[in-house]
C-alpha positions, 0 to 999 in steps of 0.5 A, spaced: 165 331 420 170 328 416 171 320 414 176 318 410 174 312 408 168 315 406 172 319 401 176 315 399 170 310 396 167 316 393 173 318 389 173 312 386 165 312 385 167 319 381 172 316 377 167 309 376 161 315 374 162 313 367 159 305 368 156 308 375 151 312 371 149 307 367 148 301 371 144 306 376 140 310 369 137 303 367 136 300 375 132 306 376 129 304 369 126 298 371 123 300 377 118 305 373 122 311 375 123 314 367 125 320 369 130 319 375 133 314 371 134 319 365 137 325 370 142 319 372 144 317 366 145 325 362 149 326 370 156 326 368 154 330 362 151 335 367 157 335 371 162 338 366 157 344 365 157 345 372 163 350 375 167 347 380 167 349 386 174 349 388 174 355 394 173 350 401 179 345 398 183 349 403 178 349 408 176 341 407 183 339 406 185 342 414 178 338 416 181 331 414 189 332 415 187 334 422 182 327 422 188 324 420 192 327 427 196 331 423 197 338 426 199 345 422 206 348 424 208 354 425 214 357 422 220 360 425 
């Protein structure tokens, strides 16, 4: 299943991570949760260690353009 909307919120949450980890590290915080809230504050540094996974693009992007009603041309 494939929600465009969905993804397109996400995009925004990914590019808002280095104010969304924070906010959340210290929400955590205050509610006792020292550890959870020092993984979601080092989050975007773990990020960058991390390989991306960038072999199901392919796979994902055929899932939204036909969420979308786009169909794929064969060519002649």
């Amino acid at each position: 299943m494939v929600f465009p909307v969905l993804a397109f919120w996400g995009a925004i949450v990914v590019r808002l991570k280095w104010i969304v980890c924070p906010v959340a590290a210290y929400l955590l915080w205050r509610k006792g949760l020292k550890g959870t809230a020092a993984l979601a504050l080092g989050w975007p540094l773990v990020i960058l260690v991390i390989p991306h996974a960038s072999t199901q693009i392919g796979v994902i992007q055929r899932m939204f353009m036909q969420c979308l009603g786009y169909e794929r041309v064969q060519k002649t």
